[in-house]
N, CA, C and O atoms as a DFTB+ gen file, in Angstrom:
688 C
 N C O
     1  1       0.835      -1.188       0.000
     2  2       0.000       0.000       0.000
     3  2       0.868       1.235       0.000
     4  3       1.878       1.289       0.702
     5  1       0.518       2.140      -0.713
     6  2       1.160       3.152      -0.759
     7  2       0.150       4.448      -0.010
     8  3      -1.041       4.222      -0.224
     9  1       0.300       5.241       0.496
    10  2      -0.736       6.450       1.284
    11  2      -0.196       7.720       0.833
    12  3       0.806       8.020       1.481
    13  1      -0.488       8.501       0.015
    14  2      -0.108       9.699       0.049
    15  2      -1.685      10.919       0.307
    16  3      -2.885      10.909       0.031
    17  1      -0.915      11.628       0.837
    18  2      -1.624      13.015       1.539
    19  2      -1.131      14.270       0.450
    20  3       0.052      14.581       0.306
    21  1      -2.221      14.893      -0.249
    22  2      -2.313      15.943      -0.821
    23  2      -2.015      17.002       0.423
    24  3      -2.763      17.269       1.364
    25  1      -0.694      17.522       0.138
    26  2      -0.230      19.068       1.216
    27  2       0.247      20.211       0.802
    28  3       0.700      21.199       1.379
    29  1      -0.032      19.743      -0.959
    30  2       0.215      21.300      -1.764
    31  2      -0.023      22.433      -1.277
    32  3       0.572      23.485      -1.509
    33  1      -1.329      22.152      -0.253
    34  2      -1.733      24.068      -0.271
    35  2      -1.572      24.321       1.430
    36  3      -1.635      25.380       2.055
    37  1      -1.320      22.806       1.956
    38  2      -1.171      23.504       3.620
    39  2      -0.131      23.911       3.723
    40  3       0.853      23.583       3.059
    41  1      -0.242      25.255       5.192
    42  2       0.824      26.183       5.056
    43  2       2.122      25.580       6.002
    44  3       2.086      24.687       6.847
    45  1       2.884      26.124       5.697
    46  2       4.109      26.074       6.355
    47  2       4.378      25.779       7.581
    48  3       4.438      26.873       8.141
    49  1       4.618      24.804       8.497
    50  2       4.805      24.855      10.062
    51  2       5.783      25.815      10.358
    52  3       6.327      25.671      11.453
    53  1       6.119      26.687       9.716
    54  2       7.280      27.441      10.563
    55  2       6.949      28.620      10.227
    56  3       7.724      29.575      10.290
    57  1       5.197      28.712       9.644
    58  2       4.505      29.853       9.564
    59  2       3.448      30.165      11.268
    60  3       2.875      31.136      11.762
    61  1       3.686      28.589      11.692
    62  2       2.661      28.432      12.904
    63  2       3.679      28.655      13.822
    64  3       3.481      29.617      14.564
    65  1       4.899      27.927      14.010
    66  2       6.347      28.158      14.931
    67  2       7.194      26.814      14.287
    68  3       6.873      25.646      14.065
    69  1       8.262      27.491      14.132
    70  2       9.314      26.266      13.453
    71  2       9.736      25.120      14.295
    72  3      10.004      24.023      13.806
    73  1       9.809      25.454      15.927
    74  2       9.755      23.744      16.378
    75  2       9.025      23.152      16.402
    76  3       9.157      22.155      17.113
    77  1       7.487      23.380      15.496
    78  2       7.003      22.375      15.093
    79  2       7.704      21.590      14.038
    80  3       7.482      20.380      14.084
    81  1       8.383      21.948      13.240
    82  2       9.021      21.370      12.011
    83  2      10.131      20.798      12.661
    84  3      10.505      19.760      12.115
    85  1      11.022      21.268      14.022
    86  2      11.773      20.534      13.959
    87  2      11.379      18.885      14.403
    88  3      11.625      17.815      13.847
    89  1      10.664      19.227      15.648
    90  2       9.519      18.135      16.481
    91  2       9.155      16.924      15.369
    92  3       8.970      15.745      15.673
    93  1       9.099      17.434      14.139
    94  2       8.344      16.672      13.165
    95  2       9.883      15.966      12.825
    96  3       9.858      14.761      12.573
    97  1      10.883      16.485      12.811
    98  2      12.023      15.728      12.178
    99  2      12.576      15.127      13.729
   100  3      13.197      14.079      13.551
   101  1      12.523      15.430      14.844
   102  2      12.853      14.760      15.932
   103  2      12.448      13.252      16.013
   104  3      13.236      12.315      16.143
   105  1      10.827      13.161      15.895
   106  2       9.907      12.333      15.430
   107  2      10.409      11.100      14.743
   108  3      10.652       9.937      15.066
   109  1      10.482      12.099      13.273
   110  2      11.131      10.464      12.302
   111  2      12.730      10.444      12.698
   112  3      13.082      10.066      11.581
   113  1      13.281      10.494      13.017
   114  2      14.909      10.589      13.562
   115  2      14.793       9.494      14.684
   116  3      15.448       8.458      14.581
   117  1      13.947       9.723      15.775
   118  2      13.869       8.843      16.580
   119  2      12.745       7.625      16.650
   120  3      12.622       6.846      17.595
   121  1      11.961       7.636      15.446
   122  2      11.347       6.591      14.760
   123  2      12.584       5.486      13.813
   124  3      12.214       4.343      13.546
   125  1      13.384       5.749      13.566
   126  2      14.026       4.670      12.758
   127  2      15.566       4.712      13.361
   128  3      16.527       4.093      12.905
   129  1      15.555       5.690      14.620
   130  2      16.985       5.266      15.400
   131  2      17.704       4.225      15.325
   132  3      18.900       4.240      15.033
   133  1      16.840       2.925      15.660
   134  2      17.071       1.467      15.436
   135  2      17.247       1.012      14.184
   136  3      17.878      -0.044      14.229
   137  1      16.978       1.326      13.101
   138  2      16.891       0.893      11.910
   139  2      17.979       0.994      10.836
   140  3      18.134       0.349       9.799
   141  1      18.561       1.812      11.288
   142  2      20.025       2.236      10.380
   143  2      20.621       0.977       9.799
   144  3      20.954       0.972       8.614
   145  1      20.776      -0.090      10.555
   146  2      21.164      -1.399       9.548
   147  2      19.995      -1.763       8.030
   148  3      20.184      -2.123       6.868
   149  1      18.921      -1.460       8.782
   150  2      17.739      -1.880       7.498
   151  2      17.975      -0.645       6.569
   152  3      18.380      -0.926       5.441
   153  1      17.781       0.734       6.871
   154  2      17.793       1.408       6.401
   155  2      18.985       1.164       4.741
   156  3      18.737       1.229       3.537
   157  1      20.240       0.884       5.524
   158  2      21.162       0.584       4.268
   159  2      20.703      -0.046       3.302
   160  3      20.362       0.243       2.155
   161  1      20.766      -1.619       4.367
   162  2      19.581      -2.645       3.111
   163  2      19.142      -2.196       2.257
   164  3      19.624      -2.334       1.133
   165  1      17.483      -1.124       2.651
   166  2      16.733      -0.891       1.738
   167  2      17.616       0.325       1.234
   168  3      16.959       1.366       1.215
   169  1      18.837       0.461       0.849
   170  2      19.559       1.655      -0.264
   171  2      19.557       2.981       0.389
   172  3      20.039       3.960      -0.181
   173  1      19.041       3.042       1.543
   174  2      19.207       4.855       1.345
   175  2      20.572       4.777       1.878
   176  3      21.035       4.101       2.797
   177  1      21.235       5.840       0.891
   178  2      22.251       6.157       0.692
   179  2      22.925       6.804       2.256
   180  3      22.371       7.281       3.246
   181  1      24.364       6.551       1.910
   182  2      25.368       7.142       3.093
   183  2      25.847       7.977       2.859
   184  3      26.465       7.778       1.813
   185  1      26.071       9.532       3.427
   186  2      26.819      10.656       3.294
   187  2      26.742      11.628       4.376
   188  3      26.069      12.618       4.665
   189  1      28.136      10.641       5.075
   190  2      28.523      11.252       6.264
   191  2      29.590      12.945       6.173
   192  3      30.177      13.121       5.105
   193  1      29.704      13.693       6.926
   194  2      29.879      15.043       6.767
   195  2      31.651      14.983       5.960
   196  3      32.073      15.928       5.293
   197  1      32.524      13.609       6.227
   198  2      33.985      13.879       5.475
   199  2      33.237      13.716       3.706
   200  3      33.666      14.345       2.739
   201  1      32.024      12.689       3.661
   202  2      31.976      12.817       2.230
   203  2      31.179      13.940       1.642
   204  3      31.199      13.940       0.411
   205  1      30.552      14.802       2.146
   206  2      29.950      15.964       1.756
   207  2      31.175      17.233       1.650
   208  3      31.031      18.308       1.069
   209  1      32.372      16.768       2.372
   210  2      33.138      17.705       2.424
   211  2      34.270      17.599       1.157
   212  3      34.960      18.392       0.517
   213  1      34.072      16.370       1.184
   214  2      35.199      16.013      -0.079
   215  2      34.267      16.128      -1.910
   216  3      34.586      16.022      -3.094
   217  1      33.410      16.316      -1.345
   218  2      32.127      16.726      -2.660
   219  2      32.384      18.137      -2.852
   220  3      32.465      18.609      -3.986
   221  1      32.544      18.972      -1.601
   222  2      32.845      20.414      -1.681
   223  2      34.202      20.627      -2.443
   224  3      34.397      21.384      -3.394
   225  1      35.005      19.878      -1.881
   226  2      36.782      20.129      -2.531
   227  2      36.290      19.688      -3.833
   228  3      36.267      20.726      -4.495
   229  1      35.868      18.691      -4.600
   230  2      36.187      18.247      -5.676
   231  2      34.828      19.685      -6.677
   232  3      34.894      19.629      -7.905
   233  1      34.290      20.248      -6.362
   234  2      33.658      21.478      -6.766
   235  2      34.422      22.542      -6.869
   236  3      33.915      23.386      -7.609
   237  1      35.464      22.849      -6.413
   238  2      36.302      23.848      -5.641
   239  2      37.681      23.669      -6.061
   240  3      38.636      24.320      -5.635
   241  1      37.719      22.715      -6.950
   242  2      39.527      22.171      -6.981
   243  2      39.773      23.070      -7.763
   244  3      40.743      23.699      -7.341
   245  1      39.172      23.713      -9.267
   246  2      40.043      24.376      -9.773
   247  2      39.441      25.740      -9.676
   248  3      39.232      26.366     -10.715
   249  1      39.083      26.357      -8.270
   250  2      38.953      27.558      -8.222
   251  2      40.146      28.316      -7.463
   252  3      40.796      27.616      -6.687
   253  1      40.451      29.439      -7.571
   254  2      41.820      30.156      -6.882
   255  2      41.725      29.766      -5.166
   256  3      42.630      29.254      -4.507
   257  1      40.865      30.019      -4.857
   258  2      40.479      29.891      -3.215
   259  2      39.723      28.121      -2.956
   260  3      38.871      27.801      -2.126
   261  1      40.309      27.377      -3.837
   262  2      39.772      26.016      -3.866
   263  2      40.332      25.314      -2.753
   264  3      39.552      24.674      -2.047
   265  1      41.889      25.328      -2.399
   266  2      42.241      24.587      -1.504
   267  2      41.793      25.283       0.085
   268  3      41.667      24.405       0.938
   269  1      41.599      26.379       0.474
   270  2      41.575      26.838       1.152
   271  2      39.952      26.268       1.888
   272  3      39.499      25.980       2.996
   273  1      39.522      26.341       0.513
   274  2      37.818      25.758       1.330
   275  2      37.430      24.807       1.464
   276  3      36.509      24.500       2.221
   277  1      38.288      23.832       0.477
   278  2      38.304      22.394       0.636
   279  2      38.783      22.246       2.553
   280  3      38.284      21.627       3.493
   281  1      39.891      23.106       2.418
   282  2      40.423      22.810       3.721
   283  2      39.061      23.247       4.900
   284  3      38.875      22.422       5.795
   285  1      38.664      23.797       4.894
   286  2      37.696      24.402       5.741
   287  2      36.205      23.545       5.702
   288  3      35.444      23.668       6.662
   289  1      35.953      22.954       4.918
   290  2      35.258      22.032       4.682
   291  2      35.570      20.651       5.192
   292  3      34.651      19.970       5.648
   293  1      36.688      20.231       5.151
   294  2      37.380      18.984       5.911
   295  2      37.596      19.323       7.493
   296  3      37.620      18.593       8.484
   297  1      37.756      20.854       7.307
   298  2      38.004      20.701       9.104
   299  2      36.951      20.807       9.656
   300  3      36.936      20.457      10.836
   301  1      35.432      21.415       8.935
   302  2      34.263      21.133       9.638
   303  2      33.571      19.558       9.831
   304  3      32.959      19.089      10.790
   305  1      33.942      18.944       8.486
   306  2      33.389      17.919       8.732
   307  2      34.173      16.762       9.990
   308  3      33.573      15.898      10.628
   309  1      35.855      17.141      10.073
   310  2      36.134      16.589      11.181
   311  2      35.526      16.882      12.732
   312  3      35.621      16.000      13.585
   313  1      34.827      18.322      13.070
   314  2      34.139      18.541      14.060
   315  2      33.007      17.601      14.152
   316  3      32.453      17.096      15.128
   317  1      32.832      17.508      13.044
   318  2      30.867      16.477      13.066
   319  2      31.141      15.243      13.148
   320  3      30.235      14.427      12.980
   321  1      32.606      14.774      13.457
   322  2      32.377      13.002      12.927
   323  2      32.169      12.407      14.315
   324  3      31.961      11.195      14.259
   325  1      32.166      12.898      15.495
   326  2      31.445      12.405      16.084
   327  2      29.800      12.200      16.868
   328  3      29.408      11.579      17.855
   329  1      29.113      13.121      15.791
   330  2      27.927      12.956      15.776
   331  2      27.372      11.400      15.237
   332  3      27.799      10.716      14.307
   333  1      26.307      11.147      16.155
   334  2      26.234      10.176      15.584
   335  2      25.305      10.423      13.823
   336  3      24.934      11.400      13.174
   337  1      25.269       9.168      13.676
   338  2      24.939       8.647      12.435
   339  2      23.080       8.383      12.248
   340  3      22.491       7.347      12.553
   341  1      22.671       9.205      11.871
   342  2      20.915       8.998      11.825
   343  2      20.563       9.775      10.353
   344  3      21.277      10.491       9.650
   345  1      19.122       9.315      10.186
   346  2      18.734       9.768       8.813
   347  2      18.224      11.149       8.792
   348  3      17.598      11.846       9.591
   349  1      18.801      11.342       7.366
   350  2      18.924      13.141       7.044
   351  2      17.580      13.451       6.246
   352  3      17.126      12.588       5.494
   353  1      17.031      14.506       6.383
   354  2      15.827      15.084       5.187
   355  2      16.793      15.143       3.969
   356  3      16.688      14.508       2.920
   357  1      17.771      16.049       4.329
   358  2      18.957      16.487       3.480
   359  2      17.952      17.736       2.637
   360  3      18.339      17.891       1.478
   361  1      17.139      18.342       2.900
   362  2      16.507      19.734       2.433
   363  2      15.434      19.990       3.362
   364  3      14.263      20.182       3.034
   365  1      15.894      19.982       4.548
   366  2      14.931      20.581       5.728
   367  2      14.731      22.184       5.833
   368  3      15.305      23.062       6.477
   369  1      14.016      22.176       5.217
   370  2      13.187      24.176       4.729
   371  2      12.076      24.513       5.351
   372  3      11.837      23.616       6.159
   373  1      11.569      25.030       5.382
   374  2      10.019      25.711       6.256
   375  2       9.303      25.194       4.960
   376  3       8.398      24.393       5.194
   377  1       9.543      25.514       3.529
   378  2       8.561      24.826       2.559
   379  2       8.510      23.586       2.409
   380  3       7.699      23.279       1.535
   381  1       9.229      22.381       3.069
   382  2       8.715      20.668       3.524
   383  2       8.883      20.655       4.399
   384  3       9.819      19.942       4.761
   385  1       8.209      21.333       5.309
   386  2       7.462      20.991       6.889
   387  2       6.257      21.600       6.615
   388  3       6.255      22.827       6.513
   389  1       4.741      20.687       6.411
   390  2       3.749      21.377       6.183
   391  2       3.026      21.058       7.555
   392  3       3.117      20.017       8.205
   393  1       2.151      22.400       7.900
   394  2       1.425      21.935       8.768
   395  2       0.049      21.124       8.614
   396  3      -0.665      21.417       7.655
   397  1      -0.352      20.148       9.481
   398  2      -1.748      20.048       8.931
   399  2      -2.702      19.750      10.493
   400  3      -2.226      20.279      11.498
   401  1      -3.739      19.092      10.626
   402  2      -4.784      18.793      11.457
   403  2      -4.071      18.346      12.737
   404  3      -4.341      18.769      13.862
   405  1      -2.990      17.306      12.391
   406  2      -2.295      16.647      13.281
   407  2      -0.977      16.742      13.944
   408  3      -0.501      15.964      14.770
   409  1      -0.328      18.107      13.318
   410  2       1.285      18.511      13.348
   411  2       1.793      18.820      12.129
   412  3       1.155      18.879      11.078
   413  1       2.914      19.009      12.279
   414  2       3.907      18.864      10.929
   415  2       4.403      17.957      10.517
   416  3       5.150      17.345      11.281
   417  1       4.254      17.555       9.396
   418  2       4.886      16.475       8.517
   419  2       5.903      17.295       7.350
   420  3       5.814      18.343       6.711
   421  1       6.770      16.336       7.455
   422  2       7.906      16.675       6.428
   423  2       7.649      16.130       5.249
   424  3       7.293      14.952       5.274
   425  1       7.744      16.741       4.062
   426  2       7.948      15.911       2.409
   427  2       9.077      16.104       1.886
   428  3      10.036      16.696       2.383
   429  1       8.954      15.383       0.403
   430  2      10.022      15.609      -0.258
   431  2      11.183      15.645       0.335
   432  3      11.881      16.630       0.574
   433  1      11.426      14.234       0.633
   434  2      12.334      13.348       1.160
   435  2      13.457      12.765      -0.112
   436  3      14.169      11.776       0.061
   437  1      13.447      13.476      -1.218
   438  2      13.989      13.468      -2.434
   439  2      15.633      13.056      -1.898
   440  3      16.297      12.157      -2.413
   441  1      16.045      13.836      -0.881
   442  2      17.454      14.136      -0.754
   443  2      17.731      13.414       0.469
   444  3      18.264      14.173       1.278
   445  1      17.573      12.226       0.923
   446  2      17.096      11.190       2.564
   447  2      18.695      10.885       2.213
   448  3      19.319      10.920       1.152
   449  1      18.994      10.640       3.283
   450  2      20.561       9.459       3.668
   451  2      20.822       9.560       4.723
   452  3      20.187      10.378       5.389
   453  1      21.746       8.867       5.268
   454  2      22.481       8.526       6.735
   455  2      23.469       9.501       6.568
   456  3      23.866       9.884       5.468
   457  1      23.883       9.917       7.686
   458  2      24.668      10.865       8.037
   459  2      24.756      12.032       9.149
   460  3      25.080      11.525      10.222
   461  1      24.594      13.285       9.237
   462  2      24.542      14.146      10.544
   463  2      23.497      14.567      10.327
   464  3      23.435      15.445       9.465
   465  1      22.466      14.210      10.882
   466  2      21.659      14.958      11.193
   467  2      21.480      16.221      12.168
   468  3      20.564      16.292      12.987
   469  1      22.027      16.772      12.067
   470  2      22.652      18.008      12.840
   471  2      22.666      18.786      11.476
   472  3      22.150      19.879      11.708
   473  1      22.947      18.723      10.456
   474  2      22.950      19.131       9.518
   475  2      21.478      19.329       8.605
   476  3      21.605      19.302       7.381
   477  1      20.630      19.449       8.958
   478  2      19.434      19.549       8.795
   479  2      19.308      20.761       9.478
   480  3      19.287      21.941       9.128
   481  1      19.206      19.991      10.861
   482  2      19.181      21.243      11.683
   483  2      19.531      22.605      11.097
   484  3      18.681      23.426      10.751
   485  1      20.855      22.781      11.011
   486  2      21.563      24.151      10.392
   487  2      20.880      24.177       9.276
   488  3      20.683      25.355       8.980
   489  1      20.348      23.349       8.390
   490  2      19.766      24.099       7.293
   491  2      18.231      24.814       8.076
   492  3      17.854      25.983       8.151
   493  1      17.722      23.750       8.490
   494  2      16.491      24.641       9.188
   495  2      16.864      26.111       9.921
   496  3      16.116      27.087       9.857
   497  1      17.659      26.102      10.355
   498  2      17.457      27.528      10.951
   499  2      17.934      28.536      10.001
   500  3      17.383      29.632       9.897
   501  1      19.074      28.139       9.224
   502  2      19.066      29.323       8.505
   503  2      18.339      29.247       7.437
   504  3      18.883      29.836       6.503
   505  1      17.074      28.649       7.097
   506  2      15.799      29.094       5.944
   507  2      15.126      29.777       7.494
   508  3      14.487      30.798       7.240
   509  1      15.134      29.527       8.600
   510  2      14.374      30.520       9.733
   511  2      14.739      32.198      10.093
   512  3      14.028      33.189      10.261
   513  1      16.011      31.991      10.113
   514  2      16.805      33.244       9.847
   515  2      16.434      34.264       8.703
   516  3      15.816      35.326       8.780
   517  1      17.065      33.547       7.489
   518  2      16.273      34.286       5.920
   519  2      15.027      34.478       5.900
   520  3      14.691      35.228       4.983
   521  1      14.032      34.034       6.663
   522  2      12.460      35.003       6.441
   523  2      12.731      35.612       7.643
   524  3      11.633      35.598       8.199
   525  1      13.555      36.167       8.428
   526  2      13.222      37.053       8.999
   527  2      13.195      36.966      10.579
   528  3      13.046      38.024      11.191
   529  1      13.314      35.909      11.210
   530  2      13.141      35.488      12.658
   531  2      14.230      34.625      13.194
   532  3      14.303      33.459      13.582
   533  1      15.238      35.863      13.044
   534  2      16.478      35.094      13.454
   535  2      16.887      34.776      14.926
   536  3      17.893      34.127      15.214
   537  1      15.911      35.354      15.927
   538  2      16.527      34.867      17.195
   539  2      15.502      33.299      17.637
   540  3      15.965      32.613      18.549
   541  1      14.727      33.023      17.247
   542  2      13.993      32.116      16.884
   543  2      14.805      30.635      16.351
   544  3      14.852      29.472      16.754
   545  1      15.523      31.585      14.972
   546  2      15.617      30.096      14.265
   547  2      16.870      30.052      14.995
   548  3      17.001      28.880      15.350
   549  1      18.069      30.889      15.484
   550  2      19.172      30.674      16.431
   551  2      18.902      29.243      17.478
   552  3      19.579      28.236      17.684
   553  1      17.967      29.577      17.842
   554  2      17.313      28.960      19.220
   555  2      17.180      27.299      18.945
   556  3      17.338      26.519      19.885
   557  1      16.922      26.891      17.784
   558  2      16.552      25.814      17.429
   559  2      17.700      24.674      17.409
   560  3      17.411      23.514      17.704
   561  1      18.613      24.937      17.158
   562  2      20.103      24.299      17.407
   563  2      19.971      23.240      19.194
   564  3      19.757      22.148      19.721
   565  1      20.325      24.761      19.399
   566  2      19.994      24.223      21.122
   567  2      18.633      23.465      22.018
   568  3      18.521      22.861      23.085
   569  1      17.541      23.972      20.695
   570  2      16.205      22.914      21.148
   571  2      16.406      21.600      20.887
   572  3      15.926      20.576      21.371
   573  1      17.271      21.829      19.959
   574  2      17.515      20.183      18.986
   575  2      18.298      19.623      20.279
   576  3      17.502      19.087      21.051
   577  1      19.402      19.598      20.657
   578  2      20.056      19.399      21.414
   579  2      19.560      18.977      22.606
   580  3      19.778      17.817      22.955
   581  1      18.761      19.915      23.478
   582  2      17.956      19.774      24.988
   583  2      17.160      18.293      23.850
   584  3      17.692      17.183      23.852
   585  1      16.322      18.490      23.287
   586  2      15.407      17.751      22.781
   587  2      16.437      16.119      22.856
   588  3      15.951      15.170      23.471
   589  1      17.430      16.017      22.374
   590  2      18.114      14.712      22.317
   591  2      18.712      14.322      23.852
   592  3      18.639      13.165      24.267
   593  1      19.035      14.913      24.281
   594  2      19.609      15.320      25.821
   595  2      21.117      15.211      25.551
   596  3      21.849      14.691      26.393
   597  1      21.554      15.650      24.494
   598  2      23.292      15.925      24.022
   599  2      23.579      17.415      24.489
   600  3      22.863      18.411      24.591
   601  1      24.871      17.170      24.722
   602  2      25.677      18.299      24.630
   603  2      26.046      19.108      23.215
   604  3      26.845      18.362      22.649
   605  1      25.870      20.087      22.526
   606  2      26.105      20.463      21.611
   607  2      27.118      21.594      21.663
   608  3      26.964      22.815      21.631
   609  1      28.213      20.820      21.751
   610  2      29.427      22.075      22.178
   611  2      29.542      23.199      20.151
   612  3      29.517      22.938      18.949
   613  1      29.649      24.283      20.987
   614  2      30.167      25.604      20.003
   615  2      30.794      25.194      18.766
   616  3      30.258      25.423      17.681
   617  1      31.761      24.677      18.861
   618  2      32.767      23.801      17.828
   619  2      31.803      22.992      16.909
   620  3      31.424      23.513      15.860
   621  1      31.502      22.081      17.162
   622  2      29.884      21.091      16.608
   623  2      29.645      22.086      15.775
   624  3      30.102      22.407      14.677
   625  1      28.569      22.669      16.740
   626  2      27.550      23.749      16.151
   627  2      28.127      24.575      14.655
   628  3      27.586      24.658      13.552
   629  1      29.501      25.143      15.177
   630  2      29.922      26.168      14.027
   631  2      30.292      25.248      12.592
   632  3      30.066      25.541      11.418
   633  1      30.972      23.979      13.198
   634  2      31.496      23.235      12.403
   635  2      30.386      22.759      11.497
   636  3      30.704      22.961      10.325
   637  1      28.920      22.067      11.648
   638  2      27.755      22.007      11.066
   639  2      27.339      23.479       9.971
   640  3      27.121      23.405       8.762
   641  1      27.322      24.526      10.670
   642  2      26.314      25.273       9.897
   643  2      27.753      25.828       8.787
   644  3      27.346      26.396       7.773
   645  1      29.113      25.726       8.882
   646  2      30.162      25.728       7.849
   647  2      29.900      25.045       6.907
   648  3      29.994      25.560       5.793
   649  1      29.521      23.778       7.020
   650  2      29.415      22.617       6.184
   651  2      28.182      22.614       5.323
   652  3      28.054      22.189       4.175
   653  1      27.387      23.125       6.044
   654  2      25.765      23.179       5.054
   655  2      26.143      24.685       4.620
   656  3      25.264      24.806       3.767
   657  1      26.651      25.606       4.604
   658  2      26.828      26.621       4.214
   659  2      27.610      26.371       2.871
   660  3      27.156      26.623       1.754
   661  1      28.676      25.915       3.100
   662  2      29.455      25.824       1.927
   663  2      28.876      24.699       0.879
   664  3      29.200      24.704      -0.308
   665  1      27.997      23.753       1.446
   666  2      27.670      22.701       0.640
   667  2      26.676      22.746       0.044
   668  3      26.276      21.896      -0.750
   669  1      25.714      24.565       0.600
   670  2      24.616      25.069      -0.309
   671  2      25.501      26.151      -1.390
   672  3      25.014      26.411      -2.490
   673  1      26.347      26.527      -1.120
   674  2      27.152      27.040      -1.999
   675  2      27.293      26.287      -3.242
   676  3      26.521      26.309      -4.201
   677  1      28.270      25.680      -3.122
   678  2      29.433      24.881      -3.888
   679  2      28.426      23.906      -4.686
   680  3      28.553      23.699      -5.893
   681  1      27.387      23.313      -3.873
   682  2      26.879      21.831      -4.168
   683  2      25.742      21.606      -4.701
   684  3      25.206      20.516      -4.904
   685  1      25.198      23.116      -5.037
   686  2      23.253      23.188      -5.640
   687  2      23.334      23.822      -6.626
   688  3      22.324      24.075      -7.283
């Protein structure tokens, strides 16, 4: 059986408050915690933060400032490698977190794999930031965090939103 839900026209959860959207990715994150062996099985792909970083260098190799960001890209993704390993939206935006009757649900799962999910995160806040509600989407890092009951040291943090920064750069 397949179930799909028409959510073309419902609005945005991060038009209602964005930790609903994150709540919604907390949700499936800790719905298939256990599953990461099946998960492979069934193919979804692996791309942990050294191979997103080495995707950045090989974008970057023959630009003047190529090694420099390659380098900066490898040293973020060495901050993240000890995050653990859970499944990514890999395009967590305020436009696929829709709200509806029951919460927020995420779509367009186009871009799913194993890897940091922490890196979601940073994309979520800064599409929270860019409309405009930046002490808000700041905040969400550290909800994520209380929410897991991790420590999310500074380093992490900066090292993540480097990595989705440069990898919306370089990589779209």
């Amino acid at each position: 059986w397949l179930l799909v839900e028409d959510l073309v026209d419902a609005p945005s959860a991060c038009d209602v408050d964005p930790v609903r959207a994150l709540e919604a990715k907390l949700t499936v994150e800790r719905a298939v915690a256990g599953d990461v062996p099946a998960l492979r099985a069934l193919g979804v792909p692996e791309r942990p933060p050294r191979a997103i970083a080495e995707e950045v260098a090989a974008a970057v190799a023959h630009d003047p400032d190529g090694e420099a960001i390659a380098g900066e890209a490898r040293e973020s993704a060495r901050r993240l490698a000890k995050w653990p390993a859970a499944l990514v939206h890999g395009d967590l935006v305020c436009v696929n977190a829709a709200m509806t009757d029951r919460g927020a649900v995420l779509r367009r799962w186009g871009r799913a794999h194993l890897g940091c999910a922490l890196l979601d995160v940073v994309r979520l806040v800064a599409d929270v930031v860019e409309r405009g509600d930046a002490v808000l989407g700041i905040g969400l890092s550290r909800t994520y965090a209380e929410r897991l009951d991790v420590v999310l040291p500074t380093e992490v943090l900066r090292g993540a939103e480097k990595l989705d920064r440069l990898a919306r750069r370089y990589l779209e």
